[in-house]
C-alpha positions, 0 to 999 in steps of 0.5 A: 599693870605697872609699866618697866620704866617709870618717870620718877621725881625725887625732890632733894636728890643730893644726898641721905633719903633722896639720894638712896631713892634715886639710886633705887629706882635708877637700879629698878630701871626707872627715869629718874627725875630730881632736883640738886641742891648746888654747893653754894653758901645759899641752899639753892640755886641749881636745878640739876635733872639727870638720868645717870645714877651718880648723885655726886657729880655732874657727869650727864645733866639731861639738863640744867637750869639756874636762876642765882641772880636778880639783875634789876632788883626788887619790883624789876622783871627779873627774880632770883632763887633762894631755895628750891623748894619742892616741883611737880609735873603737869598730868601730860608730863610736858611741864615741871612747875619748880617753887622757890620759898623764900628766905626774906619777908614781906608781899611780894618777898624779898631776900639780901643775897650774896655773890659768892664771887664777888661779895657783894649782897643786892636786895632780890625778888624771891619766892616765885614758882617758875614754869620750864619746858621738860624736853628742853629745860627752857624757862617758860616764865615765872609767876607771883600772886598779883596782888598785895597782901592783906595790909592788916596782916603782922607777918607780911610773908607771901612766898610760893610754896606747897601745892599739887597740880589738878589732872584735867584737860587744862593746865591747873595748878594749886598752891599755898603763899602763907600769908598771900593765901591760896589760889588756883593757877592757870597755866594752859598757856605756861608763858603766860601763867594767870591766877583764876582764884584765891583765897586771901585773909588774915593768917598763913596757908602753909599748904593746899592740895585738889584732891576727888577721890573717885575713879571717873571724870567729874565737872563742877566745883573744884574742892581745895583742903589747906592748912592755915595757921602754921606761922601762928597757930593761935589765931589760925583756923588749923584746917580750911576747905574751899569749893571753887567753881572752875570750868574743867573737866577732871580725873579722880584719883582714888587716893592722893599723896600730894608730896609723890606724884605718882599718877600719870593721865593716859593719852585718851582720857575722859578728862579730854572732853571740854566742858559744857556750860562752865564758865572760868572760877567764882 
């Protein structure tokens, strides 16, 4: 059964496709969820979550959260956001991971962005996925591989971008950071989020998703599907598979469509068990 309200995350909610989901499932009685794309000379800047069904205003933000400005600069502690992404929700709904993708370049990225106040452009940290609280809006952390590049690699563009979270009885996270490869990412503790696999060779990981289909709990070696060679298809693999060994229990899902999010764990599960044996990823 279907519940009468349902908690919906529409990523681009500003206007056209977005905006007419938004008003739909508002209308449907649905928590609509979604991100707002802030008018500045950048694309990003602003994350506006809100539950009323006026998409063109500001008129009742559950709650908002902008991170427009790099105070220190690059290779300082603070980051800045050139474009908001994509986001998705932890399986108990208590944490919505945001990705930046970055307009700059390099490993880490860096982007030139201009105040629009003032005028004046500072070379900022961008391209990182930060980690907020979905009660409160609080910015728990945010997060960057932490490791170079591959030295040999032309391209040298290492942003956060497309991945899916893993319903199991630890916060787990895949994602793809074009030329810095794919990993998996750790954020039972989301102040302190840690990378626990990767992935990394020459060429782009534009994309990848967990996905087991099945209808029960499963222990074992994690499978991970992802892109490789969009930037450049030539020298590209196309399609890679990974099998990584991570000590968590999870749920199957019999079918996976990474860019909607539409399934949510129940408060028992099988999932909830911890795991015998297992030791952290290979």
């Amino acid at each position: 059964m279907i519940p009468s309200a349902r908690n919906i995350l529409v990523t681009g909610g500003s206007g056209g496709i977005g905006a007419a989901l938004v008003r739909a499932f508002h209308s449907a009685g649905d928590i609509v969820w979604f991100t707002y794309r802030a008018g500045r000379d950048r694309a990003g800047g602003e994350i506006v979550l809100r539950l009323d069904e006026v998409v063109d205003g500001r008129a009742n933000p559950l709650w908002v959260y902008d991170d427009s400005e790099d105070a220190d600069g690059p290779g300082g502690g603070d980051v800045a956001v050139d474009f908001w992404h994509s986001a998705t929700f932890s399986w108990d709904g208590k944490i919505v991971n945001f990705i930046d993708e970055s307009f700059g370049s390099g490993c880490p990225t860096v982007t030139p962005i201009t105040d629009p106040a003032t005028g004046a452009t500072r070379d900022s940290d961008t391209g990182r996925m930060f980690f907020l609280d979905v009660g409160t809006g609080e910015k728990l952390s945010h997060f960057f591989i932490p490791r170079p590049g591959v030295p040999t690699d032309p391209h040298q563009y290492c942003s956060a971008h497309l991945g899916n979270t893993v319903p199991a009885n630890r916060y787990l996270l895949v994602n793809a950071w074009y030329t810095g490869g794919i990993d998996v990412i750790d954020f039972t503790n989301p102040r302190e989020p840690r990378e626990i696999a990767f992935s990394d060779d020459l060429g782009d990981n534009w994309a990848a998703y967990w996905y087991e289909p099945g209808s029960w709990s499963v222990t074992g070696r994690l499978p991970i599907y992802a892109s490789h060679g969009v930037e450049d298809p030539l020298t590209g693999d196309g399609f890679e598979i990974f099998d990584v060994k991570i000590g968590s229990r999870r749920v199957r899902v019999d079918h996976l469509n990474p860019q909607t999010q539409e399934f949510v764990l129940p408060r028992k599960a099988p999932h909830e068990e911890e795991p015998e044996g297992e030791d952290d990823a290979e």
